[in-house]
SELO-773635 format. One record per residue: z, x, y negated of N, C-alpha, C in turn; residue number from 0; residue in three letters. Coordinates in nm, 3 decimals. Layout:
// SELO-773635
REC,Z,X,Y,Z,X,Y,Z,X,Y,NUM,Ala
...
//
This chain:
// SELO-773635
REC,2.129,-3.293,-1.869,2.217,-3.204,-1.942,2.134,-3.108,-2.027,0,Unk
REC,2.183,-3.051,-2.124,2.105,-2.978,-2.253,2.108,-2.829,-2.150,1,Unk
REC,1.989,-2.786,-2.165,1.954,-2.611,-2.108,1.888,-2.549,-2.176,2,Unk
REC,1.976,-2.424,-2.218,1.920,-2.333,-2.348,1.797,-2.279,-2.336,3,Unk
REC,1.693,-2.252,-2.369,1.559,-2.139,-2.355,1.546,-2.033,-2.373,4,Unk
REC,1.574,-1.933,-2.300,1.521,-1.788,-2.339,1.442,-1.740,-2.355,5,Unk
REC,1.389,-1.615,-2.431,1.275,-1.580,-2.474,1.380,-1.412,-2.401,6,Unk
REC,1.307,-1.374,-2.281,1.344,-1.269,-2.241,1.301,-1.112,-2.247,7,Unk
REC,1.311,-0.984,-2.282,1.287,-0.855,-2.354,1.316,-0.756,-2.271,8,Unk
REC,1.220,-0.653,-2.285,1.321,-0.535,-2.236,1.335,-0.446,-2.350,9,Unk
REC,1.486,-0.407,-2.291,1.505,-0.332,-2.431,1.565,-0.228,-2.328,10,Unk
REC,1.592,-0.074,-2.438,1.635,0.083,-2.394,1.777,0.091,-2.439,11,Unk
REC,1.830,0.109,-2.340,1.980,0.176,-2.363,2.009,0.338,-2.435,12,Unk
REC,2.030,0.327,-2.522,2.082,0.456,-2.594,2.202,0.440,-2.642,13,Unk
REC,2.239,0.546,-2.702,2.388,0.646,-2.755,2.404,0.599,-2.857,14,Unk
REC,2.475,0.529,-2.915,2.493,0.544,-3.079,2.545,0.705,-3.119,15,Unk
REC,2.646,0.758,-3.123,2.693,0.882,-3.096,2.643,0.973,-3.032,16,Unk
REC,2.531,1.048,-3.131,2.447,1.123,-3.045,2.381,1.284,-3.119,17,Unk
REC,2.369,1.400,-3.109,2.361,1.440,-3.215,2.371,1.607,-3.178,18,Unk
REC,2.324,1.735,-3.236,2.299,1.849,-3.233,2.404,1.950,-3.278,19,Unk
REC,2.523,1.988,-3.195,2.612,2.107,-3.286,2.543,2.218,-3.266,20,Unk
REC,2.579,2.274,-3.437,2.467,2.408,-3.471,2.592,2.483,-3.539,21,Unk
REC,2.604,2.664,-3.510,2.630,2.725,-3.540,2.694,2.761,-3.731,22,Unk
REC,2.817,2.784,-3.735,2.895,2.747,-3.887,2.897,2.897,-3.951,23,Unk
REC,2.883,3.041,-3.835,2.853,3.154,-3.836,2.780,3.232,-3.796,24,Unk
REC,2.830,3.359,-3.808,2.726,3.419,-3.722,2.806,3.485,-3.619,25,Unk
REC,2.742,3.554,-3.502,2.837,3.636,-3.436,2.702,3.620,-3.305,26,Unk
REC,2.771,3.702,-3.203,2.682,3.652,-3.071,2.818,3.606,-2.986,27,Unk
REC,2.736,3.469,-2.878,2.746,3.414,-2.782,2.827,3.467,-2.701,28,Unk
REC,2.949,3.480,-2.713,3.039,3.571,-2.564,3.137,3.447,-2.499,29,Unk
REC,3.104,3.359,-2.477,3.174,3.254,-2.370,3.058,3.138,-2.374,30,Unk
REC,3.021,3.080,-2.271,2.964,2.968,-2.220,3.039,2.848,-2.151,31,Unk
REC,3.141,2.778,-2.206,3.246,2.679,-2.142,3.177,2.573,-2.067,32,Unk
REC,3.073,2.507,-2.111,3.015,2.418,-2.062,2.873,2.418,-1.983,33,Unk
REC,2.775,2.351,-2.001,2.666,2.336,-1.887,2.638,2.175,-1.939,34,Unk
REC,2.498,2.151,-1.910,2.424,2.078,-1.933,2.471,1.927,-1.766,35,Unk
REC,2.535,1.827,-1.835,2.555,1.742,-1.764,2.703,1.726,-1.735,36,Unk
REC,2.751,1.827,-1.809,2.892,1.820,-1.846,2.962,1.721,-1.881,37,Unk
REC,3.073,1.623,-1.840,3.141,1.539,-1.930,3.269,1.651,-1.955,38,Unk
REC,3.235,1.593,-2.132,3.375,1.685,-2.189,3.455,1.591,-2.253,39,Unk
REC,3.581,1.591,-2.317,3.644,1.540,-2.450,3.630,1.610,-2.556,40,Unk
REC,3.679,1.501,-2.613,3.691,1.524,-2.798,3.798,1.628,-2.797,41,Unk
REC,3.710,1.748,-2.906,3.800,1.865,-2.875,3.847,1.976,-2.833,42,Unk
REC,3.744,1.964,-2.681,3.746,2.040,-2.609,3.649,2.174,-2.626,43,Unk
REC,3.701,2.270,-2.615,3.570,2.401,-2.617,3.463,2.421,-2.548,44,Unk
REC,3.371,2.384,-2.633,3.247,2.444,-2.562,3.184,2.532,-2.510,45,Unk
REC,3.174,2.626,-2.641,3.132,2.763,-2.650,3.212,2.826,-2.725,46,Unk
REC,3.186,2.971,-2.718,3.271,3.079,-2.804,3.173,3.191,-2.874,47,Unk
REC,3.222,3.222,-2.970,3.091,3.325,-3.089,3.208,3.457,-3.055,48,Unk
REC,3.142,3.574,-3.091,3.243,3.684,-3.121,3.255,3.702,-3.244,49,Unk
REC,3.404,3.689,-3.280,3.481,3.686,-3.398,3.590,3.774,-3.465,50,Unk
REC,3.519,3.930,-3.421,3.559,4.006,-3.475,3.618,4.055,-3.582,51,Unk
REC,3.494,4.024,-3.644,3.457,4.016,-3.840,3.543,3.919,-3.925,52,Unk
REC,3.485,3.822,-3.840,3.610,3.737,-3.900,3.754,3.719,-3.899,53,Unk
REC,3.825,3.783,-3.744,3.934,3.816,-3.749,3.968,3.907,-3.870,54,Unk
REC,3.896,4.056,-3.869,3.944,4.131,-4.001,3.942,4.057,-4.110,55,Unk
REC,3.816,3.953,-4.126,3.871,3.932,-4.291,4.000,3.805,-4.271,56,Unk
REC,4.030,3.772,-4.183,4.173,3.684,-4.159,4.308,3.801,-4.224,57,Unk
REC,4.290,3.944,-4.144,4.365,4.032,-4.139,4.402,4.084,-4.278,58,Unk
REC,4.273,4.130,-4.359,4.242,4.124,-4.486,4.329,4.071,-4.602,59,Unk
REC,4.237,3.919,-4.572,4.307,3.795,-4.652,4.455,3.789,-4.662,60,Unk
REC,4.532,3.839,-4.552,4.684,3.832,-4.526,4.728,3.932,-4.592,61,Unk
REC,4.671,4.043,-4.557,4.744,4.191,-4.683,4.704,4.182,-4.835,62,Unk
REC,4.594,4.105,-4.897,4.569,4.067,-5.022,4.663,3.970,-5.062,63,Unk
REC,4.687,3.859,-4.969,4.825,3.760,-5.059,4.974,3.823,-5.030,64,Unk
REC,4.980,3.927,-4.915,5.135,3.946,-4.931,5.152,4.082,-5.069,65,Unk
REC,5.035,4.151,-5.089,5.021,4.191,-5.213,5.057,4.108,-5.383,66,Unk
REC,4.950,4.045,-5.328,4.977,3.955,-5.495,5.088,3.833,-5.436,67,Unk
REC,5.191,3.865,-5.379,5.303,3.802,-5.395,5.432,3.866,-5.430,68,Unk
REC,5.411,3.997,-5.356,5.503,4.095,-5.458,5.484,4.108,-5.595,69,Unk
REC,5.349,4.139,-5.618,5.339,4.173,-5.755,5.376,4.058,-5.833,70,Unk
REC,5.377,3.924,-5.780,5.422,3.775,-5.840,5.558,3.818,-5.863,71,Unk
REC,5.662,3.837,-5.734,5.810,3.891,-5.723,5.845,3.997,-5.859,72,Unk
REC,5.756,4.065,-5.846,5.824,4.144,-5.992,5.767,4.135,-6.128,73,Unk
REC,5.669,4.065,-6.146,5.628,3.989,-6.251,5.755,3.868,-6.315,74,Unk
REC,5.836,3.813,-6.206,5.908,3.709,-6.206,6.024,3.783,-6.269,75,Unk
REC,6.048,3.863,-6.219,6.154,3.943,-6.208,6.144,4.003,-6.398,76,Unk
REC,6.051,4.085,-6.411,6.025,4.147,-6.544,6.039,4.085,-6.666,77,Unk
REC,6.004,3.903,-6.603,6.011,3.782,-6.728,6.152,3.759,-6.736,78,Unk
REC,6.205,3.771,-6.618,6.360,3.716,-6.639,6.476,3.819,-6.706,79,Unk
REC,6.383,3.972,-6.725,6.465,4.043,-6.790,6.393,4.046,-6.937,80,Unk
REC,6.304,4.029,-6.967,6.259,4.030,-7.090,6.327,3.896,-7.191,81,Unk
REC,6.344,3.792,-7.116,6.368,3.624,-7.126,6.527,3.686,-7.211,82,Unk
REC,6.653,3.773,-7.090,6.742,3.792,-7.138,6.747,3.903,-7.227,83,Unk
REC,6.670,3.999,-7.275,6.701,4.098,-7.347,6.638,4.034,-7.526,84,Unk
REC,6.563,3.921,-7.510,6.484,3.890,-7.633,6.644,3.820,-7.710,85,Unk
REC,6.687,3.716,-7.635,6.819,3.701,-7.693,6.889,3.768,-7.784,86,Unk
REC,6.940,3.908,-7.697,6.989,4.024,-7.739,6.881,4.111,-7.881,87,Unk
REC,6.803,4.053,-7.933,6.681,4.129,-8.017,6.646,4.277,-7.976,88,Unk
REC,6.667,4.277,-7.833,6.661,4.447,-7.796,6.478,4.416,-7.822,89,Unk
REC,6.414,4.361,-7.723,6.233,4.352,-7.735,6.216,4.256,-7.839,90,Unk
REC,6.078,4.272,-7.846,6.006,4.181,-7.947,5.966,4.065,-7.887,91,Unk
REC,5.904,3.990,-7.924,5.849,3.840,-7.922,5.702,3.859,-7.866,92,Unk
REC,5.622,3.938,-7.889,5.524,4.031,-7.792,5.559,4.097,-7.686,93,Unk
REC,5.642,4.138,-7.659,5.655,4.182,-7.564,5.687,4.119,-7.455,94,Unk
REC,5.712,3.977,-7.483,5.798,3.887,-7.383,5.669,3.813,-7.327,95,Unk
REC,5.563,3.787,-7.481,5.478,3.696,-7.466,5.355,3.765,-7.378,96,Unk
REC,5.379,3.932,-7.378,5.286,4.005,-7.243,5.369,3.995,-7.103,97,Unk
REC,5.490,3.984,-7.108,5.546,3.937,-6.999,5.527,3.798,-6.912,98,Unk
REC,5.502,3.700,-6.993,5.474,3.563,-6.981,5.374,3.539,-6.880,99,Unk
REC,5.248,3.631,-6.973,5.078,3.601,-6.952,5.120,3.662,-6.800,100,Unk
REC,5.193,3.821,-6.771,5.141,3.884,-6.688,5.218,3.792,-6.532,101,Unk
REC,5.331,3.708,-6.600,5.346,3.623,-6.452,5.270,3.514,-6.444,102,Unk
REC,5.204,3.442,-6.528,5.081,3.334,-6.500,4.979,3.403,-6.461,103,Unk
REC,4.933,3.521,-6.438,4.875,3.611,-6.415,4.881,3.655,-6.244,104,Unk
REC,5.033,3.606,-6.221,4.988,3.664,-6.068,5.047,3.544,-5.993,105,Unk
REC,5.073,3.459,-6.037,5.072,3.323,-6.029,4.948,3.319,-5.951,106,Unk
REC,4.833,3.303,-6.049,4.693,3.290,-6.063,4.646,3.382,-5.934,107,Unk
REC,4.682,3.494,-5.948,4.660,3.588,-5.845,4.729,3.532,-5.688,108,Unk
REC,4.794,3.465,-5.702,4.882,3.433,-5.510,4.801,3.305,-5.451,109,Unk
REC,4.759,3.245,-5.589,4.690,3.108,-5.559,4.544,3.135,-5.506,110,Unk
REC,4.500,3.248,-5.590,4.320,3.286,-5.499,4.333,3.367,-5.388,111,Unk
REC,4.458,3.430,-5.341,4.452,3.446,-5.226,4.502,3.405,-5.107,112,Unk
REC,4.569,3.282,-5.152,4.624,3.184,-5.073,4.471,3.114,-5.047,113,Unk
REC,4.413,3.079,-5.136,4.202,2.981,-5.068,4.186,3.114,-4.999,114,Unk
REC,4.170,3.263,-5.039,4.051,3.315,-4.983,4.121,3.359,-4.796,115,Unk
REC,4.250,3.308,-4.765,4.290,3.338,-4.701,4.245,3.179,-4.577,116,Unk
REC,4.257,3.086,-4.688,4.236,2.982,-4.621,4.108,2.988,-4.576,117,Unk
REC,4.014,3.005,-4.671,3.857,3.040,-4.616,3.811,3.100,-4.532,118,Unk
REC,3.908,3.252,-4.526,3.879,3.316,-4.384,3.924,3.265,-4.232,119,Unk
REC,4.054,3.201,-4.221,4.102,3.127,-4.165,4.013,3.012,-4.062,120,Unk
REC,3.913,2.935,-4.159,3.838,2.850,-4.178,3.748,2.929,-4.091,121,Unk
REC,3.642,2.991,-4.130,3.545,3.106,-4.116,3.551,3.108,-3.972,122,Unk
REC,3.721,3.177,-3.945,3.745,3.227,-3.827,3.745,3.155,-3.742,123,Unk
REC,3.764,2.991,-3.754,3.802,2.893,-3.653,3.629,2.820,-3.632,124,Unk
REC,3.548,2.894,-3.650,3.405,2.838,-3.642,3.378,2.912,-3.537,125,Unk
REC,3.455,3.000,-3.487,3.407,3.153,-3.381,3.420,3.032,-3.232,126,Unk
REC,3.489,2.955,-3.281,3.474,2.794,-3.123,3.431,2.721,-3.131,127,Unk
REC,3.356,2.692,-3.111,3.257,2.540,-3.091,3.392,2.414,-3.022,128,Unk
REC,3.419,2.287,-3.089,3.470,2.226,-3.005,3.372,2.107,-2.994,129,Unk
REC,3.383,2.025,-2.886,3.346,1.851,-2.882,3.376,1.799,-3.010,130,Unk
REC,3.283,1.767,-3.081,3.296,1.584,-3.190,3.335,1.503,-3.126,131,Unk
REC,3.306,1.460,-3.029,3.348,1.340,-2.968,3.328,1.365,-2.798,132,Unk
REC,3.418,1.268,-2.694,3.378,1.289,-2.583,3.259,1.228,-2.535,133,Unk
REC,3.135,1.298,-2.427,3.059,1.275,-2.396,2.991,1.361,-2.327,134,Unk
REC,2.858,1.366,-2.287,2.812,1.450,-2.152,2.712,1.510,-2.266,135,Unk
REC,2.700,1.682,-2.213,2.622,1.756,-2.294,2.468,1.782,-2.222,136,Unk
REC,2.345,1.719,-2.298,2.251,1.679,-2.222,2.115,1.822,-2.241,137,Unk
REC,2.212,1.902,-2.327,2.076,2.032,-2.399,2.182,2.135,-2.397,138,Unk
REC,2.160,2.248,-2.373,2.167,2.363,-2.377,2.107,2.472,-2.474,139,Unk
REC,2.086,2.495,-2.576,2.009,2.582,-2.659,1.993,2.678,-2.689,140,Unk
REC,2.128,2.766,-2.661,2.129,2.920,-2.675,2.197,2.958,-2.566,141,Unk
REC,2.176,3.076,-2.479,2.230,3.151,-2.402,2.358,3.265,-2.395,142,Unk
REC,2.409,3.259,-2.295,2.524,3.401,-2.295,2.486,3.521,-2.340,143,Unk
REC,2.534,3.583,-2.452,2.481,3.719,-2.558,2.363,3.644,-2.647,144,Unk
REC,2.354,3.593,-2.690,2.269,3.578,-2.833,2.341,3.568,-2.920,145,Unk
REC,2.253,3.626,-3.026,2.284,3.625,-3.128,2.287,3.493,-3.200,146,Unk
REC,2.333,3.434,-3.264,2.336,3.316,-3.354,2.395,3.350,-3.497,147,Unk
REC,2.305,3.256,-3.594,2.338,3.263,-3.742,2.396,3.073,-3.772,148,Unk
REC,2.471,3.062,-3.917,2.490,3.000,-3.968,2.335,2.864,-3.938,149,Unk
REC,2.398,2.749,-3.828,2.292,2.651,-3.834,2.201,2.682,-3.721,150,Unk
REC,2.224,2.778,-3.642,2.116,2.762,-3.519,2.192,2.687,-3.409,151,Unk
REC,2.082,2.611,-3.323,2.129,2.482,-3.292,2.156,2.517,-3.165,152,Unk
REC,2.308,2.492,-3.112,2.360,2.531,-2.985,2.372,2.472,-2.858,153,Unk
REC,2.450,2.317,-2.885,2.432,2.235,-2.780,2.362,2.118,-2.774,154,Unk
REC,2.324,2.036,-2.731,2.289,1.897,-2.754,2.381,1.753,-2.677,155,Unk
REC,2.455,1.615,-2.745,2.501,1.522,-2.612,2.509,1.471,-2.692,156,Unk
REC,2.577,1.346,-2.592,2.598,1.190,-2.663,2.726,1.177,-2.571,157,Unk
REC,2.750,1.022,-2.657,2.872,1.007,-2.629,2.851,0.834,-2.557,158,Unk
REC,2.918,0.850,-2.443,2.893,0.734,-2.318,2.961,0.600,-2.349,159,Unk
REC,3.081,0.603,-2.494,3.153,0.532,-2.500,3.111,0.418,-2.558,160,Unk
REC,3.044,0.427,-2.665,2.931,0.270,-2.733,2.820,0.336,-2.756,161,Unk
REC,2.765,0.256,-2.652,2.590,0.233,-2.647,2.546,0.100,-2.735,162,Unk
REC,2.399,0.128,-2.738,2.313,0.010,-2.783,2.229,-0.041,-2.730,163,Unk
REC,2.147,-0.175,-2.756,1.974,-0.152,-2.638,1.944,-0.183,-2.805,164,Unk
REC,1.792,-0.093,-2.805,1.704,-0.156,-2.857,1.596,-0.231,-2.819,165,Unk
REC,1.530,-0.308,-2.863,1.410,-0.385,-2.797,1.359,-0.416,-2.924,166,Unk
REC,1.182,-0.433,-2.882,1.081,-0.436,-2.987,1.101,-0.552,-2.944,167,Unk
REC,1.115,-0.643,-3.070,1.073,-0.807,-3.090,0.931,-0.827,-3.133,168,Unk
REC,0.907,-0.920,-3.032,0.714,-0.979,-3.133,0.731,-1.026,-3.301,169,Unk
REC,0.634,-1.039,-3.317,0.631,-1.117,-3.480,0.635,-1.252,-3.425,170,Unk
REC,0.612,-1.317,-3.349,0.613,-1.424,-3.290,0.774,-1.510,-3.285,171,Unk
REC,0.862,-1.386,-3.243,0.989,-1.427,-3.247,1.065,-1.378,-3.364,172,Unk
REC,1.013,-1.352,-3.464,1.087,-1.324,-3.586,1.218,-1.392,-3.629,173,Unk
REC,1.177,-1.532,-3.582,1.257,-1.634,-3.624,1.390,-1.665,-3.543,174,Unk
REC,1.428,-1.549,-3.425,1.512,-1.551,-3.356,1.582,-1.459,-3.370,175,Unk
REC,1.687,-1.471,-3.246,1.788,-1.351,-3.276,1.833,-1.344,-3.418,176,Unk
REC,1.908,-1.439,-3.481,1.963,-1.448,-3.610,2.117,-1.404,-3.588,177,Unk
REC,2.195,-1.406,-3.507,2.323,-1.396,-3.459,2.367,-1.324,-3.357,178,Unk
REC,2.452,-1.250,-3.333,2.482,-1.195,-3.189,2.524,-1.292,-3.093,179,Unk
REC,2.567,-1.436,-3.160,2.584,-1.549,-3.039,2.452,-1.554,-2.961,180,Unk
REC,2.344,-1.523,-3.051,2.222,-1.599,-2.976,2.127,-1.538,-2.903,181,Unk
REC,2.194,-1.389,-2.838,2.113,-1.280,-2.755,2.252,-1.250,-2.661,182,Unk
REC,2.184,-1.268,-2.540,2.285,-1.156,-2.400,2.162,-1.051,-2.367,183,Unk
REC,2.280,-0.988,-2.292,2.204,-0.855,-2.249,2.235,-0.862,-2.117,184,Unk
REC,2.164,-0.818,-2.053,2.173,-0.874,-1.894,2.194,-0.715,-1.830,185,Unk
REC,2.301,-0.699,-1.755,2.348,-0.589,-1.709,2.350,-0.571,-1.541,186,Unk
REC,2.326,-0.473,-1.546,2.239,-0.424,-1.384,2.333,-0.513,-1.285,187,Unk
REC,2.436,-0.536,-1.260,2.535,-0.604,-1.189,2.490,-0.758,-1.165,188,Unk
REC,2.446,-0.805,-1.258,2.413,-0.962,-1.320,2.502,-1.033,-1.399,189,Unk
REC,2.554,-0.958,-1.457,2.673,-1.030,-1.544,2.574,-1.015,-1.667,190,Unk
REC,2.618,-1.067,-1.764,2.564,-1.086,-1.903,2.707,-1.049,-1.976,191,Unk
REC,2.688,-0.961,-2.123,2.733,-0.960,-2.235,2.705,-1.034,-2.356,192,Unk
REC,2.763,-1.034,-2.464,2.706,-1.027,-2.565,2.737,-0.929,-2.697,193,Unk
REC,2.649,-0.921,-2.724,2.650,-0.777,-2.851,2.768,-0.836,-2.973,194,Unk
REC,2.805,-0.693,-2.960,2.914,-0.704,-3.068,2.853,-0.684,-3.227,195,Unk
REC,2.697,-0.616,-3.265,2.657,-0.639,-3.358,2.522,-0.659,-3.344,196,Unk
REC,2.412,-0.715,-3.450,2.266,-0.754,-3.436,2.238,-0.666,-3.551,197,Unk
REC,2.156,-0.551,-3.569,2.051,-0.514,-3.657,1.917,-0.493,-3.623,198,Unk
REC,1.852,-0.568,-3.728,1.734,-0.623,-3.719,1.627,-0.525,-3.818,199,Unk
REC,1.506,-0.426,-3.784,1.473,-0.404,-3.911,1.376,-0.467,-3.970,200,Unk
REC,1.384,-0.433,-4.065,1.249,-0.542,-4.215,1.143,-0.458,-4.220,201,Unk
REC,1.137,-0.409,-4.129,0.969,-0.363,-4.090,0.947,-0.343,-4.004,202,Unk
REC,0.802,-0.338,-3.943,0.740,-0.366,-3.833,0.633,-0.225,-3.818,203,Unk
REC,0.667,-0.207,-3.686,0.569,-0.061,-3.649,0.421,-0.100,-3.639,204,Unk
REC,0.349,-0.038,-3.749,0.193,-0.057,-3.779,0.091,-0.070,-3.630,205,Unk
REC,0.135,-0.030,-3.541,0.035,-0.005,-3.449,0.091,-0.164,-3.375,206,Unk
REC,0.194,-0.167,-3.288,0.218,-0.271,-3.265,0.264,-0.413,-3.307,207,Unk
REC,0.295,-0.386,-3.435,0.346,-0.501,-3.551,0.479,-0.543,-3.478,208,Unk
REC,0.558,-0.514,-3.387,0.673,-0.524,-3.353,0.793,-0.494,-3.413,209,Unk
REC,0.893,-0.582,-3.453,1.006,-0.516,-3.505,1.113,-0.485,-3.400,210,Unk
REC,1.174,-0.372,-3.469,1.312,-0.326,-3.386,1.456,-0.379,-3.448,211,Unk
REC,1.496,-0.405,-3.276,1.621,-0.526,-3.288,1.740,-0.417,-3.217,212,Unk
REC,1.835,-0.410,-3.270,1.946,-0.297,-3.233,2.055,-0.387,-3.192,213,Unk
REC,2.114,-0.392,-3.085,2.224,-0.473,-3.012,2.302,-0.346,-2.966,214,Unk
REC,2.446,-0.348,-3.049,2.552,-0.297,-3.011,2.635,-0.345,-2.900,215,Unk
REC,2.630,-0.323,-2.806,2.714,-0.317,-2.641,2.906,-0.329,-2.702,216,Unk
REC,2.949,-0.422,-2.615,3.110,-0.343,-2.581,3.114,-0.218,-2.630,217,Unk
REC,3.261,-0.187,-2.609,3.280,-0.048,-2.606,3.314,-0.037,-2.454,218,Unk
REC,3.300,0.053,-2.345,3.339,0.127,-2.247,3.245,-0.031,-2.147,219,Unk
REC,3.122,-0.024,-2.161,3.072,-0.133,-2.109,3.005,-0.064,-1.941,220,Unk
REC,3.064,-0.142,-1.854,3.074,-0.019,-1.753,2.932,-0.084,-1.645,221,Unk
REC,2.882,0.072,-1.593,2.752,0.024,-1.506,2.617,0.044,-1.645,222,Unk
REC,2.641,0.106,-1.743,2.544,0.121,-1.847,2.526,0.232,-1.854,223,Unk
REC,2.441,0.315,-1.893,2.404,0.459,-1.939,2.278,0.478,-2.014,224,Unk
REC,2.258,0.580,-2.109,2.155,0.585,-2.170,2.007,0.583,-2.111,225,Unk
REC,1.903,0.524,-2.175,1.832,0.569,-2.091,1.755,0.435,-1.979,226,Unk
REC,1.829,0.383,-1.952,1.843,0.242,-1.886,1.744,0.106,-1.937,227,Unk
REC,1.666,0.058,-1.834,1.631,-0.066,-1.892,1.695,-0.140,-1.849,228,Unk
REC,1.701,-0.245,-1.966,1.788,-0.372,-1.985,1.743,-0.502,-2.007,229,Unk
REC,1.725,-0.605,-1.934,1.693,-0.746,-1.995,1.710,-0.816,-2.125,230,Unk
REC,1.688,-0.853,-2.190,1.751,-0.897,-2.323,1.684,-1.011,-2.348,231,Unk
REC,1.775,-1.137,-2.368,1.710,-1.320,-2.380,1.805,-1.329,-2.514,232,Unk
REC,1.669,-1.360,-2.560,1.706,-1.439,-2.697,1.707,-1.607,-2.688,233,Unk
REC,1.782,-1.663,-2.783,1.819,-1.810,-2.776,1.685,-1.873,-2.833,234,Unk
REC,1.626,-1.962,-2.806,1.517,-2.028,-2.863,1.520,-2.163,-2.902,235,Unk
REC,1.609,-2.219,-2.794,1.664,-2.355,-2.852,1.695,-2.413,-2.717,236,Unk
REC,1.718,-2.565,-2.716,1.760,-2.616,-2.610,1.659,-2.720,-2.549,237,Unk
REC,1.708,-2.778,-2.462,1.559,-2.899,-2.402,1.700,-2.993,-2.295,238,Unk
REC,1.684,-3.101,-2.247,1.776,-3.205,-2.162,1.656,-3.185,-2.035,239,Unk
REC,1.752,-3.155,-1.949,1.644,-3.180,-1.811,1.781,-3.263,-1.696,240,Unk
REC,1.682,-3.334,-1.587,1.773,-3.351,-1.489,1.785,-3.247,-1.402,241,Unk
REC,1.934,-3.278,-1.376,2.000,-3.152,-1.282,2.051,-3.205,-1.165,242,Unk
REC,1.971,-3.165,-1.042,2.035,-3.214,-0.919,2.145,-3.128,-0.867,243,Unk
REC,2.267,-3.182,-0.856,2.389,-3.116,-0.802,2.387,-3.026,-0.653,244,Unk
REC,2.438,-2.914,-0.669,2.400,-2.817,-0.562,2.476,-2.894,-0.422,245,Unk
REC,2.557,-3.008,-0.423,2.613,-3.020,-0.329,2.543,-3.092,-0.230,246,Unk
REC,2.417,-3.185,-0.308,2.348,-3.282,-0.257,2.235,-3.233,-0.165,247,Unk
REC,2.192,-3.115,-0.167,2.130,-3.039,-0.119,2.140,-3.005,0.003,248,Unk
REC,2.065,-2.986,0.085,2.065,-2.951,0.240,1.974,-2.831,0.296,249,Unk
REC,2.033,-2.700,0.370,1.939,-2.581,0.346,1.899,-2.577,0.567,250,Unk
REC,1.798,-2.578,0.549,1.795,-2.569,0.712,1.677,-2.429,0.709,251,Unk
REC,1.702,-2.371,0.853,1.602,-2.276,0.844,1.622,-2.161,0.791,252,Unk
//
């Protein structure tokens, strides 16, 4: 019967989803939600900034547009009496046409404080750190009461849900691993997968001349974690051997 050949690897289990949330303001550190080894969800709060500042300019932003919305209200109002008195030749044709400008005018005016309201809004909702995605938080970076600015780097994790293995291929086997049919990944249990994608790169690390081969896992591929070594057999081809049937066999001892 035909029996495939493997050319067998170890390759490293990592995160595809993996990555550094850093600070969108400034403020200091007044809640610590999480801890290093944490599983969280997507969403969920991490940390908290103090958002004082930014509340006022929320507060701000709100008395600047209910301002320039009155003044819109009687701008509206002033056109619609100018509109009917021009009829009547009581005003002039200038005078209507300063009436005009001065309601596109606060028009203009409700609309920039409708963004700068949105901006603060915005601003303000940076005072929480939530989850990108669910996963276990593996770094810790700033402490309870620090200070933090725009971009200083707060937590660190990945996300448990699609992993990858990589494995350095020889130059020797270049010519393999063309397909995700033609690589399993051998999983601590003894079951075998196979990768849902193959990237291969077109260069080779100078010191070892090895290229790196990226095998995308299942999603929710269970008994895996980052970090992990993994078997990995590539297809090489096939060969016919005889196969004696397990039944014929006799085990003593």
């Amino acid at each position: 019967q035909p029996v495939t050949d493997w050319l067998t690897l170890d390759g490293t289990v990592s995160a595809i989803h993996q990555g550094t949330v850093a600070a969108q303001t400034s403020g200091r550190v007044s809640r610590m939600l999480v801890d290093v080894n944490d599983e969280v969800q997507a969403g969920q709060p991490l940390l908290e900034i103090s958002g004082k500042e930014q509340f006022a300019a929320v507060t701000g932003a709100q008395a600047r547009l209910a301002r320039a919305q009155a003044q819109q209200v009687e701008a509206e109002r002033q056109l619609a009496r100018f509109q009917a008195l021009i009829a009547k030749g009581v005003i002039t044709r200038a005078q209507l046409d300063n009436a005009e400008a001065s309601d596109r005018a606060a028009r203009a005016e409700v609309n920039a404080a409708e963004a700068a309201l949105t901006q603060a809004r915005e601003a303000y909702g940076y005072t929480r750190i939530l989850a990108p995605y669910a996963g276990v938080v593996t770094k810790r970076l700033v402490e309870l009461g620090e200070t933090v600015a725009p971009g200083t780097p707060l937590l660190s994790g990945f996300s448990l849900d699609t992993l990858r293995v990589e494995v350095e291929l020889p130059q020797s086997a270049l010519t393999l691993a063309r397909e995700p049919a033609d690589v399993q990944v051998l999983l601590p249990d003894g079951k075998s997968v196979t990768p849902v994608k193959l990237t291969r790169f077109n260069y080779a690390d100078s010191q070892s001349h090895a290229f790196r081969l990226r095998l995308d896992l299942p999603p929710q591929t269970a008994g895996v974690l980052p970090g992990m070594w993994l078997k990995v057999r590539l297809k090489q081809g096939e060969r016919q051997v005889l196969q004696v049937p397990d039944r014929t066999l006799l085990r003593q001892g």
